[in-house]
BAVEX-155531 format. One line per field, with one value per residue (C-alpha): residue number from 1; chain; x negated, y, z negated. Coordinates in nm, 3 decimals. Example, Ala and Ser with C-alpha at 12.3 -4.5 7.8 and 13.67 -1.06 7.14 Angstrom:
BEGIN
num: c(1 2)
cadena: c(A A)
px: c(-1.230 -1.367)
py: c(-0.450 -0.106)
pz: c(-0.780 -0.714)
//
This chain:
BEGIN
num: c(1 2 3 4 5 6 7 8 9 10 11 12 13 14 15 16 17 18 19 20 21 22 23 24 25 26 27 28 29 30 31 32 33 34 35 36 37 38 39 40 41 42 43 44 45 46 47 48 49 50 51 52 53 54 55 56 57 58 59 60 61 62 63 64 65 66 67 68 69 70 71 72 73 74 75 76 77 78 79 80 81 82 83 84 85 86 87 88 89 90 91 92 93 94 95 96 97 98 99 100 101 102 103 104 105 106 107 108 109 110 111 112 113 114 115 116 117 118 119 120 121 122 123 124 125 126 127 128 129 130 131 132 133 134 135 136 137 138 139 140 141 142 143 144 145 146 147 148 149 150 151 152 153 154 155 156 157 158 159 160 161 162 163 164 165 166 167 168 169 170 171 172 173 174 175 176 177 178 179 180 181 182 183 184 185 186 187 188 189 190 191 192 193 194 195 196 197 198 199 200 201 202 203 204 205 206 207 208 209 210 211 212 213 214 215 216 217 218 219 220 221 222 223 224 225 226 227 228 229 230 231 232 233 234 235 236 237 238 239 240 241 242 243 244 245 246 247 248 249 250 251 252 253 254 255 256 257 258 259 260 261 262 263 264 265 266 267 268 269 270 271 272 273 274 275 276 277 278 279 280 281 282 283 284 285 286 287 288 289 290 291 292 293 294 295 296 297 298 299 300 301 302 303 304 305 306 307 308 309 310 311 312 313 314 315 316 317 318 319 320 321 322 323 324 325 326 327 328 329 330 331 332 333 334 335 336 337 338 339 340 341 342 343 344 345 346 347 348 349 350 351 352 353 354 355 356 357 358 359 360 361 362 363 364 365 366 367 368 369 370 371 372 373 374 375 376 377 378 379 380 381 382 383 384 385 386 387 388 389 390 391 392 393 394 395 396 397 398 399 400 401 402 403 404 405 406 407 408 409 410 411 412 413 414 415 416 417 418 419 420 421 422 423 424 425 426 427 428 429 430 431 432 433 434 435 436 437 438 439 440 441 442 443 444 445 446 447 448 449 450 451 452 453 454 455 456 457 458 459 460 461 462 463 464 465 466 467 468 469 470)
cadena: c(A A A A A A A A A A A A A A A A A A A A A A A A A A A A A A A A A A A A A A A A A A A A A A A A A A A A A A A A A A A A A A A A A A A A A A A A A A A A A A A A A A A A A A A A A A A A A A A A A A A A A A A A A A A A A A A A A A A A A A A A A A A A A A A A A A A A A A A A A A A A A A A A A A A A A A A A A A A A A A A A A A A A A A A A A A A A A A A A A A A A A A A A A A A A A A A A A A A A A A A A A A A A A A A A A A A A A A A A A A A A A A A A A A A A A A A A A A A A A A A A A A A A A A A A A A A A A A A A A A A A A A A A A A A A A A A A A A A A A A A A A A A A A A A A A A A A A A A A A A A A A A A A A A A A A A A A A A A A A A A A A A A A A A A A A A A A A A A A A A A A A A A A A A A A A A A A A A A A A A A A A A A A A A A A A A A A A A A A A A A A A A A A A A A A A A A A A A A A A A A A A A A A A A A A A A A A A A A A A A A A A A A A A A A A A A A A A A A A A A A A A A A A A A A A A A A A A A A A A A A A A A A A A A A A A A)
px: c(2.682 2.610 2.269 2.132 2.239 2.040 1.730 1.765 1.793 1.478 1.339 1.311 1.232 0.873 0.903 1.023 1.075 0.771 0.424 0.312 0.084 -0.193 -0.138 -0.018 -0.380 -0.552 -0.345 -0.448 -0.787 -0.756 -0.612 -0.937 -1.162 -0.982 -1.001 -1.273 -1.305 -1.581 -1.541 -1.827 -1.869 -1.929 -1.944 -1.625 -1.781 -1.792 -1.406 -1.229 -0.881 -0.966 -1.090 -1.145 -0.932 -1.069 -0.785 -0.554 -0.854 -0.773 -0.902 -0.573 -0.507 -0.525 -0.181 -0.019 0.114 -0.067 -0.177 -0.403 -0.703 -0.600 -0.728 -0.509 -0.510 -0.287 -0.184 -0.008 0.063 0.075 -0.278 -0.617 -0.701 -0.453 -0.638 -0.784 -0.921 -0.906 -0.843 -0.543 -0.371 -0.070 0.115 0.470 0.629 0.831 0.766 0.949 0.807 1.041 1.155 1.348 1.508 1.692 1.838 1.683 1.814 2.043 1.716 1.663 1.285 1.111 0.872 0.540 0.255 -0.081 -0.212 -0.578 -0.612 -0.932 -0.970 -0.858 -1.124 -1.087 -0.939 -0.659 -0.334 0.037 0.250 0.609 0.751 0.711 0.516 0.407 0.452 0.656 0.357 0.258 0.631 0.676 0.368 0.192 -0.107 -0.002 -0.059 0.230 0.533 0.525 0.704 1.061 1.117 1.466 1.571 1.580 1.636 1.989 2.040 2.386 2.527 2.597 2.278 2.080 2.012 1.776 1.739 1.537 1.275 0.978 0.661 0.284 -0.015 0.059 -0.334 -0.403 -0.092 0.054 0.490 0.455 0.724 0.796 1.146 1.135 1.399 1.495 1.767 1.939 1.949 2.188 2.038 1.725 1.448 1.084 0.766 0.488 0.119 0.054 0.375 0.485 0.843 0.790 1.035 1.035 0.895 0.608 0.541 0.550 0.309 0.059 0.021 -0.130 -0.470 -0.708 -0.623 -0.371 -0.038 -0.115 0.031 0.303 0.475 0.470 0.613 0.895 0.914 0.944 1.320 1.482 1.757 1.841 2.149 2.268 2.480 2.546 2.319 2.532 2.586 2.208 2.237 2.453 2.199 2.084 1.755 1.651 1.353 1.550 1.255 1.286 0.914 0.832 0.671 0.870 1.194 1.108 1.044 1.398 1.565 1.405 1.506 1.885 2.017 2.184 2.158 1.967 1.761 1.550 1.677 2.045 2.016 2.081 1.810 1.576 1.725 1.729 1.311 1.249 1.460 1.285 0.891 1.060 1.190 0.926 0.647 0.523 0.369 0.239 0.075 -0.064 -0.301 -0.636 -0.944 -1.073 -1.420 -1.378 -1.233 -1.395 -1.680 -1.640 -1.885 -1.786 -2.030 -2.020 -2.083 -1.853 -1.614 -1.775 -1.793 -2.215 -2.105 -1.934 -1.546 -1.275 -1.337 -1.503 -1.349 -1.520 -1.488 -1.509 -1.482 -1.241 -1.241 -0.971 -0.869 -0.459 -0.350 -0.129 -0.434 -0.815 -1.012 -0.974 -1.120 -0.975 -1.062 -1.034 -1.071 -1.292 -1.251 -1.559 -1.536 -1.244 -0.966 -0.741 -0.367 -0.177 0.129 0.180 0.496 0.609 0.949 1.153 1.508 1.425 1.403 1.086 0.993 0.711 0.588 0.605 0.481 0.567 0.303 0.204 0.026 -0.029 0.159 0.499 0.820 0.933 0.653 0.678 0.686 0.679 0.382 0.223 0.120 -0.286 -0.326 -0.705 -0.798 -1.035 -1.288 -1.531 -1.279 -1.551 -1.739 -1.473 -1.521 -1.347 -0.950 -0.997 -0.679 -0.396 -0.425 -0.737 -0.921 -0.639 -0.621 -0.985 -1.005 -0.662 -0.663 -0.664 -0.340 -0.158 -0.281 0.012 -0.113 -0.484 -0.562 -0.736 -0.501 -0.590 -0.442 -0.320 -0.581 -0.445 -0.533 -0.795 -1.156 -1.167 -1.042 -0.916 -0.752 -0.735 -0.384 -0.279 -0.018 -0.032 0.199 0.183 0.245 0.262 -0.061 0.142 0.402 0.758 0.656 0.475 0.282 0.504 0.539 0.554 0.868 0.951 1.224 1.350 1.234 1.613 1.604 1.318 1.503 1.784 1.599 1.426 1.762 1.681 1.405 1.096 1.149 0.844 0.477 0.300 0.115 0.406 0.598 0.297 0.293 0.685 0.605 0.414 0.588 0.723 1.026 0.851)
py: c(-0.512 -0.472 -0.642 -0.296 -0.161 -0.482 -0.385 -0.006 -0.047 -0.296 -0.045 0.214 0.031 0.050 -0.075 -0.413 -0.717 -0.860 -0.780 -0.420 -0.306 -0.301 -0.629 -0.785 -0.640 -0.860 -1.168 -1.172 -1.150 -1.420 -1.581 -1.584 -1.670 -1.991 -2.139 -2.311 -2.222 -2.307 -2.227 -2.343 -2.292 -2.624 -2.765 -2.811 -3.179 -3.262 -3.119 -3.406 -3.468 -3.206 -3.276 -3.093 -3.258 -3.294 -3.356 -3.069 -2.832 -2.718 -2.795 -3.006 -3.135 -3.517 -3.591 -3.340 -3.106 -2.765 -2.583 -2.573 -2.313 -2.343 -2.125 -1.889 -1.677 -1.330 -1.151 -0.786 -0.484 -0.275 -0.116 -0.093 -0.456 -0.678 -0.995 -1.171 -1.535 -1.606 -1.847 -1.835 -1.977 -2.225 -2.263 -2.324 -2.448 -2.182 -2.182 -2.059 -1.685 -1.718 -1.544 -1.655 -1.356 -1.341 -1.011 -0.958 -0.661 -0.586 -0.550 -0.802 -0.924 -1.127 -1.452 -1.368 -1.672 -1.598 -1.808 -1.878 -1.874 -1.989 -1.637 -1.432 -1.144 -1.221 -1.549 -1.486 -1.307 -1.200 -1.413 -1.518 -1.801 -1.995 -1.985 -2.316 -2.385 -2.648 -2.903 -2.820 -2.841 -3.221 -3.286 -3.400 -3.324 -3.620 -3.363 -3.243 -3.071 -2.709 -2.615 -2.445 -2.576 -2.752 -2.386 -2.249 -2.614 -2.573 -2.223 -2.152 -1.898 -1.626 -1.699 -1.539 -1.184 -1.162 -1.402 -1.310 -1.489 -1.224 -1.284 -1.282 -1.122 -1.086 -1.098 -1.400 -1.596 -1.737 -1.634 -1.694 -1.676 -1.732 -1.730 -1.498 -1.524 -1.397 -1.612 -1.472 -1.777 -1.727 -2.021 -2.056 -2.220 -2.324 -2.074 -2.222 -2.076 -1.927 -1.756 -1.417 -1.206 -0.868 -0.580 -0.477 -0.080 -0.277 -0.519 -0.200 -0.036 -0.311 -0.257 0.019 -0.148 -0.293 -0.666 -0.746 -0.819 -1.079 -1.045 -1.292 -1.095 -0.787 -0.869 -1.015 -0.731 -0.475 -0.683 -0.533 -0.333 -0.042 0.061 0.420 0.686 1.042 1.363 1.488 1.103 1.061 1.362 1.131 0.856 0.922 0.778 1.003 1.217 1.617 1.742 1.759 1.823 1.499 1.244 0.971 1.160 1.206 0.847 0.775 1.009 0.863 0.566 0.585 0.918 0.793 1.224 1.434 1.177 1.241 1.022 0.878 0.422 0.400 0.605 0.422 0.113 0.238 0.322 -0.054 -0.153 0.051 -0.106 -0.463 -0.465 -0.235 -0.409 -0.843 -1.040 -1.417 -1.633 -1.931 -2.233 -2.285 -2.515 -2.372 -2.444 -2.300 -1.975 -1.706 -1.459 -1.675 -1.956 -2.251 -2.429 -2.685 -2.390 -2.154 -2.015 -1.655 -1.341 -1.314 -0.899 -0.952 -0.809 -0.927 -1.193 -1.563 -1.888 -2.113 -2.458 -2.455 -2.667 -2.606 -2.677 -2.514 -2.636 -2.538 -2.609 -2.946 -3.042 -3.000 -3.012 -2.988 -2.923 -2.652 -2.373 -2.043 -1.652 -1.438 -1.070 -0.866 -0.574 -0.430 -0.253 0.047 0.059 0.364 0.578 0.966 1.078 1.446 1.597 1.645 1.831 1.791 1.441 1.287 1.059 0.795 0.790 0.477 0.316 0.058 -0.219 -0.528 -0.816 -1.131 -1.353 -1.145 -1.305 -1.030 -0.845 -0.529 -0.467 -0.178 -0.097 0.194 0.519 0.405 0.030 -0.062 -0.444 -0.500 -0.273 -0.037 0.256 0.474 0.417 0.479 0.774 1.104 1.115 0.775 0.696 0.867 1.018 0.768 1.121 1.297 1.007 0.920 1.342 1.394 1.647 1.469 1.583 1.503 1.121 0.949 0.597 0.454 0.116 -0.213 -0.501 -0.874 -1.065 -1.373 -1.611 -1.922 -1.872 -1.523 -1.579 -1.284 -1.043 -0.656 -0.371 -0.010 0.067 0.429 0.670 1.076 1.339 1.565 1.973 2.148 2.015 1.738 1.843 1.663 1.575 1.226 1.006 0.823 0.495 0.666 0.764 0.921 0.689 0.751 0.463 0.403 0.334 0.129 -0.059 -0.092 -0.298 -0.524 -0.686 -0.831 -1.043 -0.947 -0.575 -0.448 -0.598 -0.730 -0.441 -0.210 -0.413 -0.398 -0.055 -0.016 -0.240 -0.047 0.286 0.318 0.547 0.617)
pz: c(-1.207 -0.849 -0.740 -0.625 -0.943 -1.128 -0.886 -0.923 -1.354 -1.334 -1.122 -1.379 -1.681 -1.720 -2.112 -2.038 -2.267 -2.312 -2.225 -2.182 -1.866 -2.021 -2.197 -1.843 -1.694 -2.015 -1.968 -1.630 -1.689 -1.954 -1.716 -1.482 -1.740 -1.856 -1.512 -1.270 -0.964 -0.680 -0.324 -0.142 0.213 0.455 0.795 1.022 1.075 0.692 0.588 0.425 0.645 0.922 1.258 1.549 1.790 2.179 2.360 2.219 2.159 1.800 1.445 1.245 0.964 0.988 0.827 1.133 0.854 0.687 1.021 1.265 1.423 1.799 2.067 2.240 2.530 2.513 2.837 2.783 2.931 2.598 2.525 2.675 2.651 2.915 2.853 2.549 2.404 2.014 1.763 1.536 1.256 1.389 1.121 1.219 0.887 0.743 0.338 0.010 -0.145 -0.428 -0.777 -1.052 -1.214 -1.547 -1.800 -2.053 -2.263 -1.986 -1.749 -1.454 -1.493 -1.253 -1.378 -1.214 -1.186 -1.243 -0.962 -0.799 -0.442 -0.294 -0.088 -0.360 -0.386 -0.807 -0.787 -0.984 -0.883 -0.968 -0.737 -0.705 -0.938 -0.618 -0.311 -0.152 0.217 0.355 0.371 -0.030 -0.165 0.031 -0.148 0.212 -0.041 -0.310 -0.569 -0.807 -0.680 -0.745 -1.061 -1.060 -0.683 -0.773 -0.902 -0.508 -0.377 -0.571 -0.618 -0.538 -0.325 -0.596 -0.735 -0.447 -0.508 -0.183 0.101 0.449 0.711 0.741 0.943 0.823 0.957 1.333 1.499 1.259 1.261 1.498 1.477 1.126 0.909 0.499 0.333 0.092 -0.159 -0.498 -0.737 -1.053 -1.335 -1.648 -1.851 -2.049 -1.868 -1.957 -1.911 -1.793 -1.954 -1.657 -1.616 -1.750 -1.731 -1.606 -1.450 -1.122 -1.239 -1.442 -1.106 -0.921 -1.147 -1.148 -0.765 -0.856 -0.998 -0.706 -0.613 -0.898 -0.729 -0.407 -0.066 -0.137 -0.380 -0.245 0.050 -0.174 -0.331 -0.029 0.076 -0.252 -0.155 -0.372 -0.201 -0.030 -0.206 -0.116 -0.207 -0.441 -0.631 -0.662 -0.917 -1.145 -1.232 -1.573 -1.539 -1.219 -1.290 -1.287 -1.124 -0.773 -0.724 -0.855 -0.617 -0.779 -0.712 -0.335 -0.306 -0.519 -0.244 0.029 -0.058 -0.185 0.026 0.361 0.501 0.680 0.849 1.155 1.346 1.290 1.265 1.648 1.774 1.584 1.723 2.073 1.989 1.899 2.180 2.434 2.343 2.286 2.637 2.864 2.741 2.743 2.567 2.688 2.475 2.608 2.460 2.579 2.449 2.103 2.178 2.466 2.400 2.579 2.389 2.051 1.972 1.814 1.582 1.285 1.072 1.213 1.466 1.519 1.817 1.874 1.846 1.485 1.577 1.387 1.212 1.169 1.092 0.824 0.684 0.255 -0.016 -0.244 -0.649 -0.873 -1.219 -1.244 -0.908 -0.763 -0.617 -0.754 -0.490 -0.115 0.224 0.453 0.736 0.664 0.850 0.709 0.768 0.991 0.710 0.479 0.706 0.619 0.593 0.564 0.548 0.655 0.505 0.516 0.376 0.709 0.616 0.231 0.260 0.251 0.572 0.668 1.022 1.146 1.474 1.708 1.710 1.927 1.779 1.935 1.706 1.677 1.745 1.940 2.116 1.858 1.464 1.275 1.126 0.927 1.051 1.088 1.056 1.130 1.029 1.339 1.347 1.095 1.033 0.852 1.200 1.477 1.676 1.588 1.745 1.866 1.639 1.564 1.171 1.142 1.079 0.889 0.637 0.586 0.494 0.300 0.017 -0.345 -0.442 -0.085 -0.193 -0.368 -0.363 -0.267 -0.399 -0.238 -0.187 -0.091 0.210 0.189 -0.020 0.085 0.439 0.421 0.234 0.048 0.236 0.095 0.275 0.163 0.107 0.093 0.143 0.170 0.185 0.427 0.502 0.790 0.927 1.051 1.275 1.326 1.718 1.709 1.967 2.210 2.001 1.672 1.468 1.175 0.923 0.570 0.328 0.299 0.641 0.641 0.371 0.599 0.875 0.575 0.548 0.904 1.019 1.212 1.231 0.976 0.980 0.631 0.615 0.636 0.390 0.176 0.117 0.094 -0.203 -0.404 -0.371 -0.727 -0.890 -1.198)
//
C-alpha cells in the first residue's frame, strides 16, 4: 500500500487498536498525576551552567551547546515598524520531531509519549515518540539518551514515510529549524509506560480538547501527505462521508482534489516569489543588555510597557525526564494570542486564505501564515479594522466555527504559553478579492508546499494539523 494510502486509511479510523478517546484523555491525565513537577522561577545570576556572557552580549549555556538569549537588531522594509531591538532564542542545532509507526489491523498507528515540558500550560502532553534537540540526544546534559533514538539513527531508506526541515516560531527563534520525520517499523518493539499507540483520526481528534496534543507533534503531523486524485476518483473511496454538506467532506476535498483551484501551483509560487524578493530582511547582533526599550535585570529580561513578552530564569524539577532537575531561560508570553483560518468554498472547493508573513527569524524573509495571526499584542483590545478578519473572526457565527480550541507553544522553550486556534467558514460576507499579501490556496495545495522546507509558519502548520476527515 501506497504511504498516502497508509496515511489516508489511518486517517479515517477513529476506532483504533487500543485505547479509545476517551480512555486516551484519562491516561493522560493519569499520566499528570503520577508525576512531580516544580518549576520555580529564579535569578539569571543563580542558573546552574548559564551565564550571561560580557563580551558576546548573550545569556549561554556554559557547555556552548542548548541555545542562547542574544540580542538582535531587525532592519526591514515590510510593515510599519523599519527598525527594532529584541532578544531571541539562538538555537542553531537542528533536532529530531520523530514517530515510529507500525499496522496494526491493517491501520498505521503512531506511538505518542506522554511527556512533561516545563512550560506546558498542564505539564503533560501528547508528543512524538521522539523529540530531543541535538544537544539532549548527545546527552551534552549527562542524563539518559532519549529512548527509541537508534530507531531514526538507523532507519533505512524505505522505512521513512515522511522526512522534511521545518522552522519554529519565527519572532522567538532565531532560523530555527527541527527535522521532522516519520519511520514505518515491521518488528515488535518495547512500549514504554508513558507511551501509547494511537491512529492518526484519533491524534487528530484529540486536537480537538484544549492543550492535549503539544506543538511538536502537530507540526509533525501537518507534513502528512494524503495524495491528489481527480473529482470524479474521490467518489470511489469507501470510507468518504456521501454527504457533500459535511464539513469533514469539504476538508477531505480540499485536501485530495488537484481542480478548480483559485489559483493554479505557479501563481502561488510567483505570489511567494514576489514578497521574498521586493522586500529585506537584516538581522544583525547587538549587546543583550543593551538592547534598546527592554531592561535587563537578574530577575528578568522585560519591555517597562509589557509588549510581547519577558524572558525569565527557572528552576526546573521533573520526575520522568533524562534529567531531573535543571536550570534554564525561558520567554514568557505578554497575554494569550489568536491564530486563525478563513476558509470559504471558492468553485465548490473549499479554500483557506492565507497570507504572506515576515518574522524576524525566517530563513527566507516570508512564510505563510494564517489568515489573522496575533501573538504580540491584546487581540480582544486592538482597535476595530486595525487587522484584516481580526473583527470578522473574534464575531463569527457559531455554526461558521469549525474548529476553536487553545493550543500550547513549545514547552521546552515557552513558560506556559496558549494560543486560540480556530478556523471558520465563510459565505458571501467574505469576498474572493483579498489584501495585497493575502491568497486564497486549497489545503491540497498547502499540502503540496509542506513537502518543502520553510514555506508555512508553526502556526499555520498548527492548524493544518488539526483539521480532521471525520
Amino acid at each position: 500500500m501506497k504511504k498516502t494510502q497508509l496515511f489516508l486509511k489511518s486517517a479515517f479510523s477513529l476506532e483504533g487498536s487500543f485505547k479509545t478517546i476517551p480512555q486516551m484523555i484519562e491516561w493522560v491525565a493519569e499520566q499528570n498525576e503520577a508525576v512531580n513537577v516544580q518549576i520555580t522561577k529564579s535569578r539569571f545570576d543563580k542558573l546552574q551552567q548559564w551565564s550571561y556572557d560580557k563580551d558576546s552580549g548573550r545569556i549561554a549555556h556554559n557547555s556552548g551547546k542548548f541555545f542562547s538569549i542574544d540580542g538582535i537588531a531587525v532592519e526591514t522594509d515590510w510593515g510599519k515598524v523599519p527598525y527594532w531591538e529584541q532578544p531571541i532564542i539562538n538555537q542553531p542545532e537542528v533536532g529530531y520531531l520523530g514517530f515510529i509507526t507500525k499496522e496494526f489491523n491493517g491501520i498505521l498507528h503512531f506511538l505518542v509519549q506522554a511527556k512533561i515540558e516545563p512550560g506546558n500550560v498542564n505539564y503533560v502532553q501528547l508528543s512524538p515518540t521522539l523529540q530531543a534537540t541535538r544537544s539532549n540526544y548527545t546527552q551534552v546534559h549527562k542524563g539518559r539518551q532519549p529512548l527509541y533514538l537508534d530507531y531514526f539513527r538507523n532507519a533505512s531508506p524505505n522505512q521513512v514515510l515522511l522526512d522534511q526541515l521545518q522552522s519554529e516560531q519565527g519572532a522567538r527563534f532565531l532560523r530555527k529549524r527541527n527535522r521532522n520525520i516519520i519511520i514505518k517499523v515491521e518488528e515488535e518493539i518495547e512500549v514504554y509506560d508513558n507511551f501509547q499507540w494511537v491512529t492518526l483520526a484519533q491524534l487528530k481528534t484529540l486536537m480537538r480538547y484544549d492543550n492535549l496534543v503539544n506543538m511538536d507533534t502537530r507540526t509533525v503531523i501537518s507534513g502528512i501527505p494524503f495524495g491528489t486524485v481527480n473529482q470524479e476518483s474521490i467518489d470511489f473511496y469507501t470510507f468518504l462521508d456521501n454527504s457533500d454538506g459535511e464539513v469533514s467532506s469539504k476538508i477531505l476535498r480540499s485536501a485530495l482534489t488537484d481542480e478548480n483551484s483559485l489559483h493554479p501551483i505557479d501563481e502561488v509560487i510567483s505570489f511567494i516569489t514576489h514578497f521574498k524578493s521586493m522586500y529585506s530582511l537584516k538581522v544583525s547582533k547587538v549587546d543583550l543588555a543593551k538592547t534598546d526599550q527592554w531592561v535587563f535585570d537578574q530577575e528578568m529580561i522585560y519591555r517597562p510597557d509589557g509588549k510581547y513578552f519577558r524572558v525569565i530564569p527557572v528552576d526546573v524539577q521533573i520526575g520522568n525526564r533524562e534529567v531531573v532537575s535543571w536550570s534554564q531561560p525561558m520567554v514568557e508570553p505578554a497575554q494569550e494570542g489568536l491564530c486563525a483560518f478563513v476558509c470559504k468554498e471558492i468553485n465548490g472547493v473549499l479554500h483557506f486564505a492565507v497570507q504572506a508573513k515576515l518574522e524576524c527569524g525566517n530563513h527566507d524573509i516570508i512564510e505563510l501564515a494564517p489568515t489573522v495571526q496575533c501573538l504580540t499584542g491584546n487581540y480582544r483590545e486592538s482597535k476595530q479594522g486595525s487587522l484584516p478578519f481580526l473583527d470578522y473572526v473574534l464575531n463569527a457565527a457559531q455554526d461558521q466555527v469549525i474548529f476553536d480550541c487553545l493550543q500550547s507553544e513549545e514547552g521546552g522553550r515557552f513558560y506556559r504559553e496558549q494560543n486560540r486556534n480556530m478556523a471558520i467558514i465563510a459565505g458571501d460576507e467574505i469576498p474572493v478579492e483579498l489584501p495585497e499579501n493575502y491568497i486564497w490556496m486549497t489545503l491540497g495545495q498547502l499540502h503540496n508546499f509542506l513537502r518543502y522546507n520553510n514555506y508555512l509558519n508553526i502556526q499555520a502548520r498548527s492548524l493544518i494539523a488539526a483539521l480532521s476527515f471525520v
